[in-house]
Structure formats: C-alpha cells, structure tokens
C-alpha positions in Angstrom: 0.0 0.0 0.0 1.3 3.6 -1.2 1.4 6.9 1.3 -1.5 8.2 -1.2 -3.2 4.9 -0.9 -2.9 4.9 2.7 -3.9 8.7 3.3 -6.9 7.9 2.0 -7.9 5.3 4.3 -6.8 5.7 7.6 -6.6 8.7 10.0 -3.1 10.4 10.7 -3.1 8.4 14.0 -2.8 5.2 11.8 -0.7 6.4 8.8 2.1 4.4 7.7 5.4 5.5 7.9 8.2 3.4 6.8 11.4 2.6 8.7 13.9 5.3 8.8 16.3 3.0 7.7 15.1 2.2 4.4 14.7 6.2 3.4 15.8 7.2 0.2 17.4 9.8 1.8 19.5 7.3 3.8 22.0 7.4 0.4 24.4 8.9 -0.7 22.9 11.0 -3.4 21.1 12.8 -0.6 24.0 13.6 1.7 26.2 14.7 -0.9 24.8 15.0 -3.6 21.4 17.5 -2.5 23.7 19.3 -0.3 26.1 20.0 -3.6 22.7 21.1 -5.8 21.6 24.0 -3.2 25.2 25.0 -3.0 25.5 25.2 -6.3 21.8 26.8 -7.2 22.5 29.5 -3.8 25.7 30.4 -5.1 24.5 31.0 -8.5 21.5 33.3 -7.5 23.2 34.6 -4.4 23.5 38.1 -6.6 20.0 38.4 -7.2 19.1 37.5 -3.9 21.3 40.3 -2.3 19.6 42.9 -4.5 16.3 42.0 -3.4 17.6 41.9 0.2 18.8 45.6 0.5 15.2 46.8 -1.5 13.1 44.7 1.2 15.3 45.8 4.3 15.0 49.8 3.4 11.1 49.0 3.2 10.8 47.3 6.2 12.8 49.8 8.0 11.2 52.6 6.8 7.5 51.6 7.3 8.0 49.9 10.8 9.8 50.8 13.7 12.1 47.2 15.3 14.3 45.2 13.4 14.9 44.3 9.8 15.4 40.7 10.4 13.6 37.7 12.8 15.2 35.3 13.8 13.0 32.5 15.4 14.8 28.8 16.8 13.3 25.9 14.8 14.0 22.8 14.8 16.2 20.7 12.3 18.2 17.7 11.4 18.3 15.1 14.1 16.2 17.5 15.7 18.7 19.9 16.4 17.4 23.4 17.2 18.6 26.1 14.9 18.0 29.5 14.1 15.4 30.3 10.9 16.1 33.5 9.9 13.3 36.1 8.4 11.9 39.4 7.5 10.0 41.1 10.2 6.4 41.0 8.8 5.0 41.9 12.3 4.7 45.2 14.6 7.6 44.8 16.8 6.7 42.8 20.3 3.5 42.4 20.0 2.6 38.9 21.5 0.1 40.2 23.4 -2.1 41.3 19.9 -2.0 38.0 19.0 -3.1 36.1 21.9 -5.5 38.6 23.1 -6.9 38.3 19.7 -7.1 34.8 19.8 -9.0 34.8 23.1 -11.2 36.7 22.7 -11.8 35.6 18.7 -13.0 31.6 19.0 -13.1 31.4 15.3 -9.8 32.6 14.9 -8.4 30.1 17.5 -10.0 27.5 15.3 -8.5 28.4 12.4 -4.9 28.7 14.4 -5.5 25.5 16.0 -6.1 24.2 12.2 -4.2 26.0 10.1 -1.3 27.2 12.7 -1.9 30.3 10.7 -4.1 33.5 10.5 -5.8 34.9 7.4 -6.2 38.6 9.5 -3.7 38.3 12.0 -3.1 41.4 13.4 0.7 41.5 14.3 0.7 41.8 10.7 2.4 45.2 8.9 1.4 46.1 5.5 4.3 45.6 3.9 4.9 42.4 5.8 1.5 41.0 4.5 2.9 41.7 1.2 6.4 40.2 1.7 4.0 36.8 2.8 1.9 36.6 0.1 5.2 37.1 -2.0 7.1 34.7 0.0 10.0 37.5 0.1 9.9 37.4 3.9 11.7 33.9 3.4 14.7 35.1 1.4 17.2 35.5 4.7 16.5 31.6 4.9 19.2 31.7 1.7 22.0 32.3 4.9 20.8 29.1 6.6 21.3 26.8 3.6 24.4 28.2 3.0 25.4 27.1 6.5 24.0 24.1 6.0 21.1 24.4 8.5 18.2 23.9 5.6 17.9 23.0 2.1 16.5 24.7 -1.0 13.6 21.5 -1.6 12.2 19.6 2.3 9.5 20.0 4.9 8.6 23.4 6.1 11.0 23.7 9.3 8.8 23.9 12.8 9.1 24.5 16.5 9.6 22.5 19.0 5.9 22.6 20.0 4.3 21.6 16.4 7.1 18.4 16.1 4.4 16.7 18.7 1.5 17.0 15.9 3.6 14.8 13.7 3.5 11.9 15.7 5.4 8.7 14.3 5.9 11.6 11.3 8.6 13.2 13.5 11.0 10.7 12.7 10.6 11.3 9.1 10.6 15.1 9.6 13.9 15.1 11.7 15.3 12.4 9.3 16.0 15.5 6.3 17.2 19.2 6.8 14.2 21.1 6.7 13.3 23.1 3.3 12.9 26.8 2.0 10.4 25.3 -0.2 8.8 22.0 0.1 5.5 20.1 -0.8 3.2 21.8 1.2 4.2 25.2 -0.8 3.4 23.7 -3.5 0.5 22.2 -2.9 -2.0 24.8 -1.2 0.4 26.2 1.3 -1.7 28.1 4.3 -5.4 26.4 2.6 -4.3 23.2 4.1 -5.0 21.8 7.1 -2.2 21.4 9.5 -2.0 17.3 8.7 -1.9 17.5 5.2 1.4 19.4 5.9 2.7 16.5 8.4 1.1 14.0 5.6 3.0 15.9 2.5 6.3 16.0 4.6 5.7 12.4 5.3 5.6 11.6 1.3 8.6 13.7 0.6 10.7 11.8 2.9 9.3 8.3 1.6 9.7 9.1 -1.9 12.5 11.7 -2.1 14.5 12.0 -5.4 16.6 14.7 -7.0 13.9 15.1 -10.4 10.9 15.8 -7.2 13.5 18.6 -5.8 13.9 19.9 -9.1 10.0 19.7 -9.8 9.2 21.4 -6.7 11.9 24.4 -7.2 9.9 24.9 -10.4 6.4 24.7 -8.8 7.5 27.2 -6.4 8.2 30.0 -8.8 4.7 29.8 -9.8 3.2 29.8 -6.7 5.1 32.8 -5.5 4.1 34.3 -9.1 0.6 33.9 -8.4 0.3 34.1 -4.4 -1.6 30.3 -4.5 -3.0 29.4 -1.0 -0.7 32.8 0.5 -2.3 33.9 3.8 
C-alpha cells in the first residue's frame, strides 16, 4: 500500500510511515549529492538575492519601527534546534495582539488550532502581509542553507511545540534538513489543514528523489508568481 493509498484510508493516528532506515534519503545522493545542488543553485542566485535583500530591508525599516530581520529557533536535522532566519512582517513585540486576539476571537483560535496560521492576523504590517503573500519574507532563509542548516527542496521547518503533531511523522521530519520550499508550498500552502502538511512531509521523505527537488523548485516560482493558497 502507497502513502497516497494509505492517506486515504486511515486517519493520521494510523498512517504508515516506513522505517527510517530504508529512506531514500539514507543514500548517498542525498548527503552529498542535494547538499552539492543547493550549493550550487545559492551560489548562483546569491546576486540576485542580495539585490532584493537591500530593496526589502530599506522597506521594512522605513514603514516599521524594530528590526529588519527575525530570527525564530526551529527545529532541524536530528532534531537539532537552529535559528530560521526572516523578514520582520510583524509590529515589533507584539505577543500580546496576538493572543489577546485569539482569546477573545473563537473562530480565529480554530483556524490557528487548524491552520497554525491567521488569514487577518493582526501583528501583521502592510508591507509584511505583502512580503508573505510574495514569500519575500523567506529570502534570509538563503544564509541558513548556505550554513547548512536547511535545504533549497524539504519539509517546512517547525518549532519544537508543532514536532508533537507529527507523531510517528517526527521521525521522518527530523530524518531531512528542513526546506525553504517543500510540498506543502506547492500544494496549497496556508489552505491546508495542519495534517496535510505532516502528511506531504511524510511523502517527501518516503519518496524523495533529485527530479521531485527539481519539480518542486519549479512549482514554487509559480506559486510565489501567483500568491496560491498565500495567507
């Protein structure tokens, strides 16, 4: 039985996950060779990305008072915590919006609890709604697969708190450095619900090869184009 096949029939309590040990990312064409393709592809658009870099930074400095950047600890390979870096998108310290709003918004709760996301959050700048929906907050992340803490192409990284929702799925998850881009991106991105993502992570793990990377990379120009499933 296929991850599709099973997805289909059983709850995420009950999905199959296969052993570790048997991953196609067990080889050496992951290891070395993956980790040579997002050198190689960083390196190469490394110009660009500087460019873009410098035009975000003076906009988010100059519409928001705080930082340029955020950096936020996630977690990575063999669950090693690591630090994600990001555009600010959000007013500067402002926790208490957020769960305030949440409190006293149930249907917002639910669609946090769902979604671990907010279609009107209100920590939210202008400019840093656009820099989501463009996925331009993410370009810092370039740094952390240049240090090796991510890759171009794997699951979306998480906190410590969201590895529990995986279940049996965290091994899988922590078995891969985590990805700017991934399946989930690709495939809906914040219109999921929250185990769809464990469930596309779990697939990408179970049936990783170099032509998927390569066919998600392309995937995820268009949906940055056209904003698909951007909260």
């Amino acid at each position: 039985m296929n991850w599709k096949q099973t997805w289909n029939q059983t709850s995420m309590s009950a999905l199959y996950f296969p052993t570790p040990l048997y991953l196609p990312t067990n080889r050496a064409a992951y290891r070395i060779g993956k980790r040579a393709l997002d050198l190689l592809i960083s390196i190469a658009v490394l110009p660009v990305v500087l460019i873009l870099v410098a035009v975000v930074a003076i906009l988010v400095k100059a519409t928001s008072p705080g930082p340029i950047f955020y950096r936020h600890v996630r977690v990575g390979l063999r669950k090693k915590p690591f630090g994600l870096w990001k555009f600010r998108t959000m007013i500067h310290g402002s926790d208490h919006i957020f769960w305030n709003h949440l409190a006293e918004n149930p249907e917002a709760r639910r669609e946090w609890q769902c979604y671990r996301k907010l279609k009107r959050d209100p920590r939210i700048t202008k400019i840093g709604s656009f820099l989501r929906r463009t996925n331009l907050d993410e370009l810092p992340q370039i740094l952390n697969v240049l240090l090796g803490d991510m890759s171009l192409v794997g699951p979306r990284p998480v906190v410590e708190e969201e590895l529990t929702r995986y279940g049996a799925g965290g091994t899988l998850y922590a078995a891969v450095l985590p990805g700017i881009t991934g399946l989930w991106q690709v495939s809906g991105r914040g219109s999921l619900p929250y185990e769809r993502r464990v469930a596309l992570d779990v697939e990408y793990v179970s049936t990783w090869s170099f032509t998927r990377d390569l066919l998600v990379l392309t995937k995820t120009l268009n949906a940055v184009w056209t904003c698909r499933g951007a909260f």
